[in-house]
C-alpha positions in Angstrom: 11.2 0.1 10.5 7.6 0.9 8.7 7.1 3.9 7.4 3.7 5.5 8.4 2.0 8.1 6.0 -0.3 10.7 6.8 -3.9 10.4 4.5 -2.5 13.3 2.4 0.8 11.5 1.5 -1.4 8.3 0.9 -3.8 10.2 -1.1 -0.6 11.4 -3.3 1.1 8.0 -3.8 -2.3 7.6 -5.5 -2.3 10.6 -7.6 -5.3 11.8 -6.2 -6.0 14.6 -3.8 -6.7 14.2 0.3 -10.5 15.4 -0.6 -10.9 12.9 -3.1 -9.2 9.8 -1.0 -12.0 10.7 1.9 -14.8 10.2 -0.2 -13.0 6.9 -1.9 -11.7 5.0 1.4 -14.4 2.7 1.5 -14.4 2.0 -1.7 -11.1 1.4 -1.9 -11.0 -0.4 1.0 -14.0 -2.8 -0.6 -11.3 -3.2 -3.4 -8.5 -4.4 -0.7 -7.0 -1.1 0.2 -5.1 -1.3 3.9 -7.0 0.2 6.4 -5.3 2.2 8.6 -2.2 1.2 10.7 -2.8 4.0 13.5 -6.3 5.6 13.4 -7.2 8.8 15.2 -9.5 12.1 15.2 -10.6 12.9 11.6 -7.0 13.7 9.1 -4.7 11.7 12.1 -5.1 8.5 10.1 -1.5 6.7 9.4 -1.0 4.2 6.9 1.7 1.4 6.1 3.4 2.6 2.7 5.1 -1.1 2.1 1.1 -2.2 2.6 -0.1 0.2 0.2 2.7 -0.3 -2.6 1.9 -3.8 -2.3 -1.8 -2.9 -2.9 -0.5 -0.8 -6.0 1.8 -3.4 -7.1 -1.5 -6.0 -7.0 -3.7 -3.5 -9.1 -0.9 -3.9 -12.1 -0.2 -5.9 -14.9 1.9 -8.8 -13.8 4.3 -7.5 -16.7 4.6 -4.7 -14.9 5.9 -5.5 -12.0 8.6 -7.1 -13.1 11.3 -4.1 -13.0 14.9 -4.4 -13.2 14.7 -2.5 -9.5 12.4 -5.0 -8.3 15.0 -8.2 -9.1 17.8 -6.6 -7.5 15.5 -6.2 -4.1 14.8 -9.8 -4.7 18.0 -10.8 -5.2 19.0 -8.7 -2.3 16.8 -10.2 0.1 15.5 -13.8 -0.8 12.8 -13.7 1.6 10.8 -10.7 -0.1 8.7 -12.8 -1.8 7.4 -14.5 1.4 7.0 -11.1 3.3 5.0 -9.5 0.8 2.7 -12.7 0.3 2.1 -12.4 4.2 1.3 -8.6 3.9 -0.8 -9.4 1.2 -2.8 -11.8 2.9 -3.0 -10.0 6.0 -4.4 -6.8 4.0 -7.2 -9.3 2.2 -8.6 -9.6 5.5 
């Protein structure tokens, strides 16, 4: 099931304030940020939070990403890889 996050909750999972993400979404859309899963009046936006930590988890150091949490999800669920190469293809587009 996704889980869909206000523009405030976005905004916070990138340590910046719902003011601030307003006057940066087109930026960081131009940068590869997912555009909205559900758009509506102004503030009713809803974004994909497994689109956007894939978007965060691009923006790193390769070295980075690889945490000891992230190889047990692997390991978990051999097919992770593949999703989240789809997910990140889709979200280039």
């Amino acid at each position: 099931m996704r889980k869909l996050l206000s523009i405030r909750i976005a905004a916070a999972k990138l340590g910046h304030s719902y003011t601030w993400f307003l006057e940066h979404r087109k930026e960081l859309q131009a940068r590869g940020f997912p555009r909205p899963v559900l758009s509506g009046a102004l503030g009713r936006d809803r974004y994909d939070e497994a689109a956007i930590d894939a978007w965060l988890d691009a923006q790193m150091d390769p070295a980075l990403r690889a945490q000891p949490d992230s190889a047990r999800v692997v390991a978990s669920f051999p097919a992770y890889d593949q999703i989240l190469e789809q997910r990140l293809q889709r979200n280039a587009t």
